[in-house]
C-alpha positions as CSV (number, residue, x, y, z in Angstrom):
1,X,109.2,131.7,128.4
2,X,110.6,128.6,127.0
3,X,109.3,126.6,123.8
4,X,109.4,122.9,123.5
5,X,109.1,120.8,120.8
6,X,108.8,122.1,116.9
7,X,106.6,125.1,115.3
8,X,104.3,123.7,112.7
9,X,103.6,125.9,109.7
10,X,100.0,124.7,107.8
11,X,99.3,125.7,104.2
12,X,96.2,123.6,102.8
13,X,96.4,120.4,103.4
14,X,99.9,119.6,104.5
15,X,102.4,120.8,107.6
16,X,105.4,121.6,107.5
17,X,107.8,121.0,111.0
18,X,110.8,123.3,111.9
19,X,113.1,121.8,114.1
20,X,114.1,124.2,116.6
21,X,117.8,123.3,117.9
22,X,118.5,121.9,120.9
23,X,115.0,121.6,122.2
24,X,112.7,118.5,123.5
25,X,111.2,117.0,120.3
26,X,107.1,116.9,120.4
27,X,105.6,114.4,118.7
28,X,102.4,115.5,116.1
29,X,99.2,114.7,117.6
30,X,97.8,111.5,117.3
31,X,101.1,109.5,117.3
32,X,100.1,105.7,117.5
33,X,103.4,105.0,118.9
34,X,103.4,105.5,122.1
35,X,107.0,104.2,123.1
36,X,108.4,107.0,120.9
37,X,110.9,108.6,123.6
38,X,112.4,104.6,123.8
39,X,112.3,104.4,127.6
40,X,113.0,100.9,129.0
41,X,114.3,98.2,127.9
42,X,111.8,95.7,128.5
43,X,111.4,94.7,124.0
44,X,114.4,92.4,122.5
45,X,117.7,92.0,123.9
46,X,117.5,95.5,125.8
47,X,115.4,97.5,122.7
48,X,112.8,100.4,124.6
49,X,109.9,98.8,126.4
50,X,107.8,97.4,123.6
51,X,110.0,97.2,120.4
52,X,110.3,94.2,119.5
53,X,113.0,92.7,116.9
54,X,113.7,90.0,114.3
55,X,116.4,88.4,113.0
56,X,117.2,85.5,110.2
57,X,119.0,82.6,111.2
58,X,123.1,83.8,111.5
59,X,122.7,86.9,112.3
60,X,122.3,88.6,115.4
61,X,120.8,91.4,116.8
62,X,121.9,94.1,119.9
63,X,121.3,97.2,121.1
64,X,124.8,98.7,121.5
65,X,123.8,102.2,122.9
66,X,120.8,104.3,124.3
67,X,121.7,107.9,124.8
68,X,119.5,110.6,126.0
69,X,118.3,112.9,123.2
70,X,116.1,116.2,123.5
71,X,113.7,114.4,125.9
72,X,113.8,110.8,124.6
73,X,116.9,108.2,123.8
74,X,118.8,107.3,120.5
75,X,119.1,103.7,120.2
76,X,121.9,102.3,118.6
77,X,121.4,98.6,117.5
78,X,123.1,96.2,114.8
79,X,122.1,93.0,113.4
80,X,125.2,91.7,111.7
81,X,126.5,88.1,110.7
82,X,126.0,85.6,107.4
83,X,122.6,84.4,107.1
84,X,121.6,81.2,106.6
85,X,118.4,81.4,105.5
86,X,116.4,84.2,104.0
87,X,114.1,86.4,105.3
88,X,113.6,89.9,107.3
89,X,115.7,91.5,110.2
90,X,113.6,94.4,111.5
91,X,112.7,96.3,114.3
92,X,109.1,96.7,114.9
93,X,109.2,100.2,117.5
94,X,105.4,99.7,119.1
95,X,103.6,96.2,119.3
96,X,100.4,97.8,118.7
97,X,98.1,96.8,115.1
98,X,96.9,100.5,114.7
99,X,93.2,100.3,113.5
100,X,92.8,101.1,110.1
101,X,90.3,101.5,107.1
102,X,90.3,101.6,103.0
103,X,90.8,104.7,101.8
104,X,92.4,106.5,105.1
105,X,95.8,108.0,104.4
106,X,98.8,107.4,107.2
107,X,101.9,109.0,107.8
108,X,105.3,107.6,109.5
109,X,108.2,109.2,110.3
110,X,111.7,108.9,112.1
111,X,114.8,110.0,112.4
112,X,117.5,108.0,111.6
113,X,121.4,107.3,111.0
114,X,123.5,104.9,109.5
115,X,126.9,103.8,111.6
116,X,129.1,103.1,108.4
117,X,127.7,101.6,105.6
118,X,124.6,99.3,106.0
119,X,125.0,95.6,104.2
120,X,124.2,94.0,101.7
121,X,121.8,97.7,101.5
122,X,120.0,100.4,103.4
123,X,117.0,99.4,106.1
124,X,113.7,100.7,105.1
125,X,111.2,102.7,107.2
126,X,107.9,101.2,106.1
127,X,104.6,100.7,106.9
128,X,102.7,97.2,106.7
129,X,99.1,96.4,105.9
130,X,97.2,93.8,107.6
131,X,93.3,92.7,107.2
132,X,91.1,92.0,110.2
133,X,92.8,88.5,110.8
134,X,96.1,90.6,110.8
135,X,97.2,88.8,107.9
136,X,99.7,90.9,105.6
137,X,98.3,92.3,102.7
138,X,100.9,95.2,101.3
139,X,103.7,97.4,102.2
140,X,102.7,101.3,102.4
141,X,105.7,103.9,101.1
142,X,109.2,103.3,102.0
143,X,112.2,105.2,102.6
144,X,115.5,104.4,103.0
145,X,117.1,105.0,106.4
146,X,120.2,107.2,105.9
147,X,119.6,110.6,107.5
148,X,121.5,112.0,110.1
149,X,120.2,112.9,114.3
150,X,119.9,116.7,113.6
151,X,117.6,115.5,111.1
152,X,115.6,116.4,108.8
153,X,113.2,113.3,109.5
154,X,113.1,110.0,107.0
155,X,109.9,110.8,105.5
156,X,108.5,108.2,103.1
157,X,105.3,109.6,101.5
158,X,102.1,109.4,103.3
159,X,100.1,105.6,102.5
160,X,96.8,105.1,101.9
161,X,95.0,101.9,103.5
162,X,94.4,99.2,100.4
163,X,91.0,97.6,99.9
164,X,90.7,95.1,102.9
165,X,93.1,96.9,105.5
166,X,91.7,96.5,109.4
167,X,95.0,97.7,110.9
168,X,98.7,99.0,110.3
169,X,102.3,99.0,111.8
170,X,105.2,100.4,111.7
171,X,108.9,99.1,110.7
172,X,112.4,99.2,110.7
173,X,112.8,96.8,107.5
174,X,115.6,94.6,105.2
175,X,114.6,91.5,103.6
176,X,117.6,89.7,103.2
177,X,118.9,86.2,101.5
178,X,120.5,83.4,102.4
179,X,124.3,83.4,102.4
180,X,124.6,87.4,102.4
181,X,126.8,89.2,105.0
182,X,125.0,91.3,107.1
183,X,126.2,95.0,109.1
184,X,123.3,96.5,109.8
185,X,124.0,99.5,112.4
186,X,121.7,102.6,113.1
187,X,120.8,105.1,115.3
188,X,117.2,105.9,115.7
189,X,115.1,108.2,117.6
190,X,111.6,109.5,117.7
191,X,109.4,106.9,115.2
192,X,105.8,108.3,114.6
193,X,102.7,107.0,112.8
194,X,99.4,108.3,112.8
195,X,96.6,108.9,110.7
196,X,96.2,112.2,108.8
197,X,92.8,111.2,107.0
């Protein structure tokens, strides 16, 4: 018999996930992102089908590799370059608003690594608030994006929807300014976000 995926240990109210070696990764049930294996390359300049990225004036952005990983893809991109102007480079890895409500409580998760050293700093995982006319209202918990493939996962703490919230989504994030030199180069794989409560 062969097991795929992860063995998740419950105690209360949280779960803990064991990776188990070389096996196919399993998403948790529920995952709003439904692209999370990164097949295609339909989204931005050759990103999975349905990632989408951003970039500030100066800087570009490019997928540099996709390489199959226990039953999905690592994708390698880079924004790098001066900017000039501010603003975010991110990767947004599902187009989706997930539909959200005060008070629920969200979780997001990845696994990630950095190719050198990320400048002017670390990318974020995060998660973004928006009411029903899917205008921002807040950031939910960030984490840096170090890490490394064999993981564990980046993990911020779970969010909880603020007064107002209608939907959420999920981020690969740097706000940047103008003038600031820009390497930003990671390896990603498996983004999750679903609701836990």
């Amino acid at each position: 018999m062969t097991i795929r995926g992860s063995i998740g240990l419950s105690s209360g109210m949280s779960t803990v996930r064991l990776g188990l070696g070389n096996r196919n990764f399993v998403p948790p049930a529920g995952n709003m992102v439904a692209n999370w294996a990164g097949a295609g390359t339909g989204g931005t300049s050759g990103l999975p089908d349905d990632w989408t990225a951003t970039s500030v004036a100066g800087v570009t952005f490019s997928v540099l590799s996709r390489t199959p990983y226990k039953g999905g893809t690592i994708i390698e991109f880079q924004f790098a370059g001066t900017a000039s102007a501010g603003g975010a480079c991110f990767i947004r890895p599902a187009s989706l608003l997930a539909v959200a409500a005060p008070g629920q409580v969200w979780r997001h998760r990845v696994f990630s690594e950095a190719v050198g050293v990320p400048s002017p700093s670390q990318m974020e995982l995060r998660l973004h608030w928006s009411d029903a006319a899917q205008a921002f209202l807040s950031a939910g918990s960030i984490a840096g994006m170090g890490g490394a493939m064999a993981g564990p996962e980046i993990a911020p703490a779970d969010s909880v929807a603020p007064a107002g919230a209608a939907y959420c989504r999920l981020f690969f994030y740097l706000l940047v300014n103008s003038g600031q030199s820009i390497n930003l180069r990671y390896k990603v794989f498996a983004p999750t976000l679903r609701r836990i409560s």
